[in-house]
KOLTI-186831 format. One record per residue: x, y, z of N, C-alpha, C in turn; residue in one letter. Coordinates in Angstrom, 2 decimals, decimal comma, padded with zeros to 5 digits. Example, Ala and Ser with C-alpha at 12.3 -4.5 7.8 and 13.67 -1.06 7.14 Angstrom:
BEGIN
- 013,19_-005,69_007,80_012,30_-004,50_007,80_013,20_-003,30_007,80_A .
- 012,85_-002,25_007,08_013,67_-001,06_007,14_012,90_000,03_007,87_S .
***
This chain:
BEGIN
- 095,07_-019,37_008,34_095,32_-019,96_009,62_094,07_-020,74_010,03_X .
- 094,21_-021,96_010,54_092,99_-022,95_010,61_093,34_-022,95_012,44_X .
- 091,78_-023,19_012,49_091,23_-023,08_013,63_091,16_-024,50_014,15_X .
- 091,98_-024,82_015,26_091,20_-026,05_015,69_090,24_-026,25_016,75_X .
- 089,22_-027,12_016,28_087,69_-027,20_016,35_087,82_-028,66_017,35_X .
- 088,64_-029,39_017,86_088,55_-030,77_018,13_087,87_-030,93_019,39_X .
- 088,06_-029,99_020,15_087,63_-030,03_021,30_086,41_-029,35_021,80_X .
- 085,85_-029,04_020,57_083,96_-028,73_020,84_083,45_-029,41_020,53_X .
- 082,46_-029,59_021,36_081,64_-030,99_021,34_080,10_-030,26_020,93_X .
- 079,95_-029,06_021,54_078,73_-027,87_021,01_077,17_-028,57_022,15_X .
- 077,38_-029,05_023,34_076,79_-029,93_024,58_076,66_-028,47_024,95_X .
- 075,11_-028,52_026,19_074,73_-027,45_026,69_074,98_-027,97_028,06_X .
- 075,45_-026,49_029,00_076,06_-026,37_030,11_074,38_-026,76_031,46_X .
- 073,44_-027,17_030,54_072,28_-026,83_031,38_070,99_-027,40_030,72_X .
- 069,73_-027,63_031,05_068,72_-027,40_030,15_067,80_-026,06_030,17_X .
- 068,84_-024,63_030,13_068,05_-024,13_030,02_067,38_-023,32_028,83_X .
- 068,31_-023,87_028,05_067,71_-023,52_026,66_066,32_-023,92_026,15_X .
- 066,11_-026,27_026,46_064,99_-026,28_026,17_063,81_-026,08_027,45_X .
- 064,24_-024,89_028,33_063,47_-024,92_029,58_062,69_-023,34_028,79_X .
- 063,51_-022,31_028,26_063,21_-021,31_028,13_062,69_-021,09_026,81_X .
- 062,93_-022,88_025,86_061,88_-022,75_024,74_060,34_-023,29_024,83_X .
- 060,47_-024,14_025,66_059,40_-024,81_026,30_058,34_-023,35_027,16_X .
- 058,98_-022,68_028,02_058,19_-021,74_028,39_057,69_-020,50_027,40_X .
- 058,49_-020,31_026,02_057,90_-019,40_025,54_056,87_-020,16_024,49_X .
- 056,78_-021,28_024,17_056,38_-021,98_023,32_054,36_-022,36_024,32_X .
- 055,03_-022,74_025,78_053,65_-021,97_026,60_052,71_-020,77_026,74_X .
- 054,32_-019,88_026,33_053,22_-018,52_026,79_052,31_-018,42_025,38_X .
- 052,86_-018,85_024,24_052,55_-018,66_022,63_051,27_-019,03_021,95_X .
- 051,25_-020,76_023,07_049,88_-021,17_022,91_048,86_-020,60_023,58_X .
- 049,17_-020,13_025,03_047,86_-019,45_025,87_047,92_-018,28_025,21_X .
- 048,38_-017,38_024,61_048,07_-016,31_024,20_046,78_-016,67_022,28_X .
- 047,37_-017,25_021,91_046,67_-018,32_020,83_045,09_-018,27_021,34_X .
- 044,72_-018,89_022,51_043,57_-019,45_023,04_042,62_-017,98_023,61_X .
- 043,86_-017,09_024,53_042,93_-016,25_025,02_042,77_-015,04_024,09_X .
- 043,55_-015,16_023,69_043,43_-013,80_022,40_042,04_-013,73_021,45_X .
- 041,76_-014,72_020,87_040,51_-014,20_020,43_038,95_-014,47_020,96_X .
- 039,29_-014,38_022,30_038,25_-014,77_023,05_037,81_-012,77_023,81_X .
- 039,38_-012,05_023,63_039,51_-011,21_024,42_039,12_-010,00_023,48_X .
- 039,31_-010,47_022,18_038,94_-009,54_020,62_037,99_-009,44_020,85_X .
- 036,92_-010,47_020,47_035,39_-010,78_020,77_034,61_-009,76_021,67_X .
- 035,44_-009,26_022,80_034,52_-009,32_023,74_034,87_-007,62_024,04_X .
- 035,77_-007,40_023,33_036,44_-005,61_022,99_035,73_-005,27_021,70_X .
- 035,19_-005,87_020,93_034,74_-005,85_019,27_033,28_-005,02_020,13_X .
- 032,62_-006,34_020,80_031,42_-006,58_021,77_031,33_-004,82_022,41_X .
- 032,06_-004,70_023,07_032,33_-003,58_023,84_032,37_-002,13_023,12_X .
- 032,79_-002,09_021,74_033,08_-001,37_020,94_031,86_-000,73_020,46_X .
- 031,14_-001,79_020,47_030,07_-001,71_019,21_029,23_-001,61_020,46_X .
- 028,54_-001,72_021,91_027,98_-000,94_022,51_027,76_000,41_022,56_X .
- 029,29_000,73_022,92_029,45_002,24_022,69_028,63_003,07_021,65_X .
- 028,99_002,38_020,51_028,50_003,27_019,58_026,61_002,82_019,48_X .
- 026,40_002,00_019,62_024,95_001,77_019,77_023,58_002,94_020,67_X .
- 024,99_002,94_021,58_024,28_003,72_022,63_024,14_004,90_022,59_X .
- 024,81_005,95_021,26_025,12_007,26_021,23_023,76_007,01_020,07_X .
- 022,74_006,63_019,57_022,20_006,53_018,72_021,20_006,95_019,07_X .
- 020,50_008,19_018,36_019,26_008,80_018,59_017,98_007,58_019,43_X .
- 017,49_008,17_019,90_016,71_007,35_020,95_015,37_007,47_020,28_X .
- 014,70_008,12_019,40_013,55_008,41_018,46_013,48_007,37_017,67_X .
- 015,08_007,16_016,81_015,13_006,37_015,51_015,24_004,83_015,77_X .
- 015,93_004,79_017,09_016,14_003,60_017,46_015,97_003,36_019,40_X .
- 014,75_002,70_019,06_014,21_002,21_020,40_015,14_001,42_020,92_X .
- 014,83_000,87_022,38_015,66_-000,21_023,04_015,66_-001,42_022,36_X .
- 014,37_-002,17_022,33_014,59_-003,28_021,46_015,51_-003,25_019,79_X .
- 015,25_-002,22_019,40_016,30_-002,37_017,84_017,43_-002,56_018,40_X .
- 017,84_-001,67_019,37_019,54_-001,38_019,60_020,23_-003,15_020,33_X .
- 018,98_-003,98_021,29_019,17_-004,99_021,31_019,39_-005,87_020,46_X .
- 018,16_-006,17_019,31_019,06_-006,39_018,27_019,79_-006,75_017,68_X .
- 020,79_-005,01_017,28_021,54_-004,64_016,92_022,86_-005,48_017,20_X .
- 022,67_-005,68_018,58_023,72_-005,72_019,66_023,44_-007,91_019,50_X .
- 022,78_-007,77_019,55_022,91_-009,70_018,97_022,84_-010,29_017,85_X .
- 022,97_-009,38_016,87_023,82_-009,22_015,71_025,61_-009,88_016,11_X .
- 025,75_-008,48_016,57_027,29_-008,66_016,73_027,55_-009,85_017,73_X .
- 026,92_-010,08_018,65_027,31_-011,36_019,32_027,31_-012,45_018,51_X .
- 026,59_-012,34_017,60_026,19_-013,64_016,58_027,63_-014,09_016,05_X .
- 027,84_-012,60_015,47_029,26_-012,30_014,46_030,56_-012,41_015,11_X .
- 030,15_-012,48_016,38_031,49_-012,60_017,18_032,19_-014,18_017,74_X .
- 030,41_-014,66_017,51_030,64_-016,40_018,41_030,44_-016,17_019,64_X .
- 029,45_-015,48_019,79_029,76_-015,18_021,80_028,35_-015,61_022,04_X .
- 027,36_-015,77_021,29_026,11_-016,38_021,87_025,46_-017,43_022,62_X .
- 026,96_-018,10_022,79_026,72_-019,34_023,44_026,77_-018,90_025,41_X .
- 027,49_-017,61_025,54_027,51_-017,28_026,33_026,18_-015,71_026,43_X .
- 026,02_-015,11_025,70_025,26_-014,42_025,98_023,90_-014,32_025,25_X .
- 022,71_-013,85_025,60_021,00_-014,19_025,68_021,11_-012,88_025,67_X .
- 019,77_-012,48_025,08_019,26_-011,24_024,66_018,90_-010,43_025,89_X .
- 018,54_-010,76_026,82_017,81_-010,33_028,03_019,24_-010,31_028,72_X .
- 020,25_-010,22_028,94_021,17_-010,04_028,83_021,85_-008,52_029,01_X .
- 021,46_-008,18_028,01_021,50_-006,68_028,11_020,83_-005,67_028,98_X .
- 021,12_-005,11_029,59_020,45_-004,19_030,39_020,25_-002,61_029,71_X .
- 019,31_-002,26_029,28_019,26_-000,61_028,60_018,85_000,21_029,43_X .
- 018,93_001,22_029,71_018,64_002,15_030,11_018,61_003,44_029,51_X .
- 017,53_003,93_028,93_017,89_005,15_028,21_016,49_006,14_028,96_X .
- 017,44_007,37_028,50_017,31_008,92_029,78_016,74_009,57_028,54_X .
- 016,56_010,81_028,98_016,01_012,44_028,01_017,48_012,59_026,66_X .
- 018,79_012,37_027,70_020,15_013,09_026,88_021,34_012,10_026,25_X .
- 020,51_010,94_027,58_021,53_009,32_026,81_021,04_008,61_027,08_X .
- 021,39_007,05_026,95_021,65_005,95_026,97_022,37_005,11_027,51_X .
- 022,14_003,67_028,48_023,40_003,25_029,26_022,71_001,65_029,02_X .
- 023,73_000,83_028,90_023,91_-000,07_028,41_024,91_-001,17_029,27_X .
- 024,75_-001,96_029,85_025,51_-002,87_030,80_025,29_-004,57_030,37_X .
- 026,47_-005,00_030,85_026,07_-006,63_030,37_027,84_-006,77_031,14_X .
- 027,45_-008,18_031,47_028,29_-009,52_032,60_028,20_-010,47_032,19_X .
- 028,75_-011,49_031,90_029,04_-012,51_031,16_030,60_-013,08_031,63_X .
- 030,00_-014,64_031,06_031,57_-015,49_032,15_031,57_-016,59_030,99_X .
- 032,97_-016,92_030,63_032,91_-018,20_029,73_034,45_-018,70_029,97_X .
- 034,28_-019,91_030,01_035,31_-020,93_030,50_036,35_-021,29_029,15_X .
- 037,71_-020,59_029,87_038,61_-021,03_028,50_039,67_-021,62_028,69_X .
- 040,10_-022,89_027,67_041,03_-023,24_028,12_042,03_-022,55_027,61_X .
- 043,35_-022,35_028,42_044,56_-021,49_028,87_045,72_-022,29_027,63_X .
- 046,05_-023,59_028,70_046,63_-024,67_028,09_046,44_-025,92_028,18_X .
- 046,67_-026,92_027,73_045,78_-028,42_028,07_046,02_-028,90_029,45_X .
- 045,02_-028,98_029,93_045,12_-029,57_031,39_044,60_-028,13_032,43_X .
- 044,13_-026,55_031,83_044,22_-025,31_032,23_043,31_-025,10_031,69_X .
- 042,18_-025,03_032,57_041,10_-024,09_032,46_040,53_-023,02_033,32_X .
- 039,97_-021,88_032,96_039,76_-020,92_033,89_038,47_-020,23_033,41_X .
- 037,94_-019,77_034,24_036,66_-019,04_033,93_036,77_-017,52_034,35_X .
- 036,79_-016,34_032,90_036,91_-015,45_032,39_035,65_-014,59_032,67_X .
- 035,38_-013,53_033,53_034,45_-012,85_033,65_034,68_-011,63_032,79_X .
- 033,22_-011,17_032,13_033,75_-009,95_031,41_032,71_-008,82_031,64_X .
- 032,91_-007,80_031,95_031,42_-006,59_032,58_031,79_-005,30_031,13_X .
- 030,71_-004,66_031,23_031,13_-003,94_030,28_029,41_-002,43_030,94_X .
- 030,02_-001,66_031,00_028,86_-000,46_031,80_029,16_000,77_030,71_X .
- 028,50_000,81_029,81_028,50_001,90_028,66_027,68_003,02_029,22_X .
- 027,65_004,16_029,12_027,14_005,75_029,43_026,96_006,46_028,37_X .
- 026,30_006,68_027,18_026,84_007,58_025,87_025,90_008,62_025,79_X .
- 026,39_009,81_025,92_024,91_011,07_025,44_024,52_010,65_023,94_X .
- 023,46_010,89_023,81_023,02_010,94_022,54_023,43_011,77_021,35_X .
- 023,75_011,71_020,43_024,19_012,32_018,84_022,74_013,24_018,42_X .
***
């Protein structure tokens, strides 16, 4: 049994098809742009932590600084952050570690925004 087909034309009732490809095809690229800006700066954050749990004998403030612009190096973030930068603070039982930093990203073309990022580490010592 054959189907007749004559009277579809297969025309959309709307544009919201290319409205709702157009918007995910937006969200796809800003996520593209801010995503590894947001890795960077959790990698950054990561690797404080553990810096800061690090015997305070073996490794003075300046090494752990450093240490710590190392990974900015490795991350691409130096353009935004300077060694002095870091704030250390280390006690008898820990270590505390703070840094603020702001870098301008674009979102989507014509979209730019400026991204603040704080990061206040606390770690007892190992």
């Amino acid at each position: 049994m054959a189907v007749d087909r004559t009277r579809e034309r297969g025309e959309s009732k709307g544009f919201s098809g290319i409205i709702t490809l157009a918007i995910l095809a937006a969200f796809c690229l800003a996520m593209w742009n801010i995503g590894p800006p947001y890795m960077a700066d959790y990698t950054l954050g990561d690797k404080m932590r553990e810096l800061a749990r690090l015997n305070k004998a073996l490794n003075p403030d300046d090494e752990i600084r450093e240490k710590l612009m190392k990974v900015v190096r490795e991350e691409k973030l130096d353009e935004f952050i300077n060694k002095p930068m870091f704030v250390i603070t280390t006690r008898d039982t820990s270590r505390r570690i703070t840094l603020e930093y702001q870098r301008e990203l674009q979102i989507l073309p014509g979209w730019k925004r400026i991204f603040k990022y704080s990061h206040d580490v606390d770690q007892p010592f190992f």
